[in-house]
C-alpha atoms as one frame of an Amber mdcrd trajectory, in Angstrom:
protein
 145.629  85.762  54.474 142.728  85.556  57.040 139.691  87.129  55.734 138.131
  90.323  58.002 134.770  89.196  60.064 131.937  90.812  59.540 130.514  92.554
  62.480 127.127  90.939  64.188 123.972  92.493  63.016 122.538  94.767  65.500
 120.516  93.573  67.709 116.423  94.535  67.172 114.592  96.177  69.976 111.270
  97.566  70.299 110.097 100.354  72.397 106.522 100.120  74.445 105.568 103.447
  75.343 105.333 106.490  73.640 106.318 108.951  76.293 109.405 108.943  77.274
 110.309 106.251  75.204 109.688 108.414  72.163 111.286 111.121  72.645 114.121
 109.883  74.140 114.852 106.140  74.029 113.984 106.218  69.952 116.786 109.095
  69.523 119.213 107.549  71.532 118.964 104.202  69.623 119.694 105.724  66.580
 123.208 106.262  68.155 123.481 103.120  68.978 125.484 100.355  66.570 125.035
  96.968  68.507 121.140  97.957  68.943 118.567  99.314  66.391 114.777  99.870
  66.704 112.496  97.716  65.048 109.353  98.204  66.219 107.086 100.412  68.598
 104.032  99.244  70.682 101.057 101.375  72.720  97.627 100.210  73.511  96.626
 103.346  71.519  96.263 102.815  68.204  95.566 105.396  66.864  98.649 107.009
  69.009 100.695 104.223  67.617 100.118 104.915  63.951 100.857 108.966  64.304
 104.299 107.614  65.544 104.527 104.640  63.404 104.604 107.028  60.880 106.714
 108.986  61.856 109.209 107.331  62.747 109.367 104.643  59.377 108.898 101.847
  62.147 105.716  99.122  62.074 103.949  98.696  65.761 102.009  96.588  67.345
  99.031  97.046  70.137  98.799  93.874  70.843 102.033  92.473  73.418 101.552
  88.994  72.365 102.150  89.651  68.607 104.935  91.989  69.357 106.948  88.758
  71.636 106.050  86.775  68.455 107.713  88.554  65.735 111.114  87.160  65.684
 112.830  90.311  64.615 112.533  91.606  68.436 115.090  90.313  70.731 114.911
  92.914  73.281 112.127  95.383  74.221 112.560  98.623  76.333 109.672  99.039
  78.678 109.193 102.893  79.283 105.366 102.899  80.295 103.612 104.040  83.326
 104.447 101.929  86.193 100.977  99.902  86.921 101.294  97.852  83.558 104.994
  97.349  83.849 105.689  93.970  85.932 103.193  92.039  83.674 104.826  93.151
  80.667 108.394  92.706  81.386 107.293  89.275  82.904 105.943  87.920  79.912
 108.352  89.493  77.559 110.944  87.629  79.668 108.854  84.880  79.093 109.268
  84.823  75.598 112.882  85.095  75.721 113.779  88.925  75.293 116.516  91.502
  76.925 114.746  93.592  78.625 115.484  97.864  79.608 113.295  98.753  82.092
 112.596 101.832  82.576 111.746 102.998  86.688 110.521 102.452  89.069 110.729
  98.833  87.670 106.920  97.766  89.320 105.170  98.289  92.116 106.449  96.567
  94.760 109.764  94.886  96.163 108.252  91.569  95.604 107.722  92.024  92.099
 111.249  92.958  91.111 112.446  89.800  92.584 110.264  87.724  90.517 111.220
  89.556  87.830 115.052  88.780  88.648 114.139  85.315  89.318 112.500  84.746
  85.683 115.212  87.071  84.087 118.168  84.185  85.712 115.811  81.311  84.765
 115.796  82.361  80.708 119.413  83.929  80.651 118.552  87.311  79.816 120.021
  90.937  80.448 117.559  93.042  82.182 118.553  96.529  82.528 117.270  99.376
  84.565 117.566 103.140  83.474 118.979 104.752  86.046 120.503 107.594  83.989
 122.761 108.944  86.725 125.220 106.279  87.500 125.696 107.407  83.297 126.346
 111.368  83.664 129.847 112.825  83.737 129.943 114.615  87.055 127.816 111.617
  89.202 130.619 109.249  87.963 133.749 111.601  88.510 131.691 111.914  92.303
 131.900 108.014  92.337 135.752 108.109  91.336 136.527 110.561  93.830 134.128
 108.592  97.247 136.291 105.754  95.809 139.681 107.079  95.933 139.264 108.648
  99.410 138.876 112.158  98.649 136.271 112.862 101.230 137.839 110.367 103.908
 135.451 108.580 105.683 131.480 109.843 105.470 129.759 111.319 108.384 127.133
 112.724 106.639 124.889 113.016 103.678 122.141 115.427 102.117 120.427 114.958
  99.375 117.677 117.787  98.775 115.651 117.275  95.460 113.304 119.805  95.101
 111.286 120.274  92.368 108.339 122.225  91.008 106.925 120.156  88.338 103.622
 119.740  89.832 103.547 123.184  92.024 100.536 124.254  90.070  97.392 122.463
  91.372  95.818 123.188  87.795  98.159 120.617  86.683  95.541 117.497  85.668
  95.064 114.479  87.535  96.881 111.414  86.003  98.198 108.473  86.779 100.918
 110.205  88.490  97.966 111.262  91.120  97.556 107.589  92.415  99.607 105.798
  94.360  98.607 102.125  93.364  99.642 103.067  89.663 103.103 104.192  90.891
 102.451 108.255  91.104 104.064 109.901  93.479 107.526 111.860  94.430 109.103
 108.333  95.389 108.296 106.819  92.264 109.945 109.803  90.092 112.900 110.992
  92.225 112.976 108.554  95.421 114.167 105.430  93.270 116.913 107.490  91.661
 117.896 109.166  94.661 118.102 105.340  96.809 120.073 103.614  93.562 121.965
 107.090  93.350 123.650 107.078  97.392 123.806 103.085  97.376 125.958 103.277
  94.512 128.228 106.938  95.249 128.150 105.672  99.467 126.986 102.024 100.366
 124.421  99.908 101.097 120.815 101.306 102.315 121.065  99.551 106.040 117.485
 101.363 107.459 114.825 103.631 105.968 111.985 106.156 107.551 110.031 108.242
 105.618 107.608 110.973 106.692 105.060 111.403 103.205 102.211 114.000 102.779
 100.249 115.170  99.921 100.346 118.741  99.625  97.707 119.370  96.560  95.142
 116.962  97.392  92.772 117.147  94.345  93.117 118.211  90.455  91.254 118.419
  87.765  90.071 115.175  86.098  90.811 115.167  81.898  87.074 114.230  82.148
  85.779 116.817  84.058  85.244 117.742  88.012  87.670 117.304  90.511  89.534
 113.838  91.403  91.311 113.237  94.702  95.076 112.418  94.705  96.748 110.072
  97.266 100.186 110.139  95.470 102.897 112.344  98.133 104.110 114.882  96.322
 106.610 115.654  99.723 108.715 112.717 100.933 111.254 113.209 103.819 113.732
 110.431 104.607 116.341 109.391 106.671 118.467 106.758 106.018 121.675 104.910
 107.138 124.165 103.625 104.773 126.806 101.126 105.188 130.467 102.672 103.867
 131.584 100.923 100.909 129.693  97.939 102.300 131.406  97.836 106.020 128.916
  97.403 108.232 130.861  98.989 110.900 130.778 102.207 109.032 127.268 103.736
 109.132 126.586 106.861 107.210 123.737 108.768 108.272 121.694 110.220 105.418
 118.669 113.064 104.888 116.650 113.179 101.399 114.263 115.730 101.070 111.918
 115.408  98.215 109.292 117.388  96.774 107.526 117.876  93.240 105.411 120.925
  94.829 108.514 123.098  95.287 107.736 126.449  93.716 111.040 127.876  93.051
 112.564 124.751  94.518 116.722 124.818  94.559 116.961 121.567  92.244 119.269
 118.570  92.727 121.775 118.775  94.922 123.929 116.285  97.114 126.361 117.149
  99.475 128.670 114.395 101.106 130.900 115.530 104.320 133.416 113.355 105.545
 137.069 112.664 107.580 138.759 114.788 104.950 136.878 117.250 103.233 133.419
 117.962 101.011 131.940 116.785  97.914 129.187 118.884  96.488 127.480 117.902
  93.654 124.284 120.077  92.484 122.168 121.651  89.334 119.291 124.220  89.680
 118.117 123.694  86.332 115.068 121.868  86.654 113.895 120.883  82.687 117.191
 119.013  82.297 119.635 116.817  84.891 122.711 116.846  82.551 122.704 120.442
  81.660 123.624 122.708  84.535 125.511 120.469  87.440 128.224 121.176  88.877
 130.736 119.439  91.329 132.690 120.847  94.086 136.043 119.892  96.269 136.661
 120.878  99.430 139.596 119.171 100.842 139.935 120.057 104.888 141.643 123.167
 105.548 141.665 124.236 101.738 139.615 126.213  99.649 136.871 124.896  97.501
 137.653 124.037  94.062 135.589 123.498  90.958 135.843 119.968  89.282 135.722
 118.752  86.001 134.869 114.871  84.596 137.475 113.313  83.545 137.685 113.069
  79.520 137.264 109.536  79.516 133.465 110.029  81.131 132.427 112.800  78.875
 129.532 112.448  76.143 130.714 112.388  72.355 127.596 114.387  71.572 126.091
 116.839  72.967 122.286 117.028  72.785 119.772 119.686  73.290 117.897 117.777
  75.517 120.310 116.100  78.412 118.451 113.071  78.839 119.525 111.551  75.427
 122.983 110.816  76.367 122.875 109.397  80.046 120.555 106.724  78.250 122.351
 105.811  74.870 125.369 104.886  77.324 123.218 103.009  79.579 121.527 101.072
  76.551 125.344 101.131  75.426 125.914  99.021  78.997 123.107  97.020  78.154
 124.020  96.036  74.441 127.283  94.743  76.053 125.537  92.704  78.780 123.601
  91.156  76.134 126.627  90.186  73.625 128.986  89.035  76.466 126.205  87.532
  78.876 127.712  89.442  81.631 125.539  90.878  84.253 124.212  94.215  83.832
 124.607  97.377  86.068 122.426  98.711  86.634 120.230  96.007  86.484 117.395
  93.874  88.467 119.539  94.030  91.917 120.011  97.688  91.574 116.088  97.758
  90.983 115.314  95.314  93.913 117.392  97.880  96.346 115.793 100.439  95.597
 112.458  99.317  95.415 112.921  97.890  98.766 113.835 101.484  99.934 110.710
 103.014  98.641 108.405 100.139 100.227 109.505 101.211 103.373 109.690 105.254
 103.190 105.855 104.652 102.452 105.685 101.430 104.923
């Protein structure tokens, strides 16, 4: 009689940052049976002990001793953009998966070295972009796939936010554009990864950026100036499933200054009918979207995900789910060595499309 196998250990991953990577990466590990945290790391330490102990987990500030200890095989990166490229390049360095959280650095360039390291060593690098991971965006994908719109002729993707409406709203990092602030960094990287994935490849770019609020006030006191758009208007061209014979113009309007702004919402019009998909609820992009039909000639109809993309759980805060099933994705890539999507080449693209909106 054969004798059962015992499942592999899970693999150990630490999280740098304490942001977002706190209150959301950390919960949705705990879901998570092929991955399990093992350590945290911030430059702070004082920051890093209050979470330390919090969350029963040892950390490091210092990133060399963190690659050293041999109970970290992967590391999710979820801290401000500027420090991001040389971290993930010497954690790669020293061997370990990478999740990356966006956008991935600062420039095009640097992506590609990271994808050229990450090839070099072997390793699954994956980027967080949450969407291609919620219900309703990949029903959307199912249904562009299957024909249900026809052929594209257009596409409109208005994101408009109010996060940063208030101009009493301190200046931080997100107030500079060399440490990645800005609308593009936030929403344009999702929204370029979000329509080459649901439409084609991004074939041409032009942006038209301003900065609305052009000062706040400095944690330290006065007033600092901020360089960082906070409006980005683009259009785009996309190529149809890849055809390059099928060119899908495309308008995304962004803003983080849009008091009482309508939200998320993309709206694809093609040979044979509608897709709308859109939320107005701005604290949470799971919670709240919906997804229309309109075949040509028919009435509009309401759609639901199929069962098979739905969440297990269901979590107060929306973002939790959309990135256990990406780190899901990712603790696949790593056991099977198969490439990971959305990963480095996803990140390149849309990198490349936020180098030239601001170009």
């Amino acid at each position: 009689m054969a004798l059962p196998t015992s499942s592999p250990s899970p693999i150990g991953v630490a999280v740098a940052g304490l942001g977002f990577g706190e209150s959301v990466h950390l919960q949705a590990l705990a879901t998570q049976s092929d991955l399990e945290a093992v350590a945290l790391w911030h430059p702070r330490r004082e920051r890093l002990d209050q979470a330390c102990l919090e969350h029963n987990l040892p950390g490091y500030d210092d990133w060399e001793a963190l690659l050293s200890d041999p109970g970290v095989e992967a590391v999710i990166i979820a801290t401000p953009p500027e420090p991001r490229f040389a971290l993930a390049l010497q954690a790669l360095k020293a061997g370990k998966h990478l999740l990356l959280e966006k956008p991935v650095a600062l420039k095009a360039e640097l992506v590609a070295e990271l994808q050229r390291v990450a090839i070099q060593n072997r390793l699954s690098v994956a980027v967080d972009y949450e969407y291609r991971a919620v219900p309703l965006f990949m029903q959307a994908a199912r249904m562009l796939e299957a024909g249900d719109v026809g052929t594209p002729w257009l596409v409109k993707l208005d994101w408009l936010m109010s996060s940063r409406a208030d101009a009493s709203r301190p200046w931080s990092w997100y107030s500079q554009r060399e440490a990645g602030g800005g609308v593009l960094g936030a929403l344009g990287t999702h929204a370029f990864d979000m329509l080459a994935w649901l439409v084609g490849p991004i074939r041409s770019v032009q942006g038209l950026n301003s900065v609305s609020i052009k000062e706040r006030p400095h944690p330290s006191g006065g007033m600092a100036p901020v360089d960082a758009e906070d409006v980005s208007l683009i259009q785009m061209q996309l190529d149809w499933q890849g055809r390059t014979d099928q060119r899908v113009p495309a308008q995304v309007n962004l803003a983080s200054v849009a008091s009482n702004g309508r939200g998320c919402w993309l709206e694809i019009y093609g040979s044979e009918g509608s897709l709308t998909l859109g939320s107005s609820n701005q604290k949470d992009y799971v919670h709240g979207f919906g997804l229309w039909h309109t075949p040509m000639g028919e009435a509009t109809r309401n759609i639901e995900a199929d069962a098979e993309f739905m969440f297990p759980t269901t979590w107060s805060d929306g973002r939790v789910a959309p990135v256990a099933r990406i780190q899901s994705w990712w603790a696949q890539s790593i056991r099977t060595g198969t490439p990971m999507v959305p990963g480095l080449s996803e990140g390149l693209l849309s990198q490349q499309a936020c180098d030239q909106s601001i170009a």
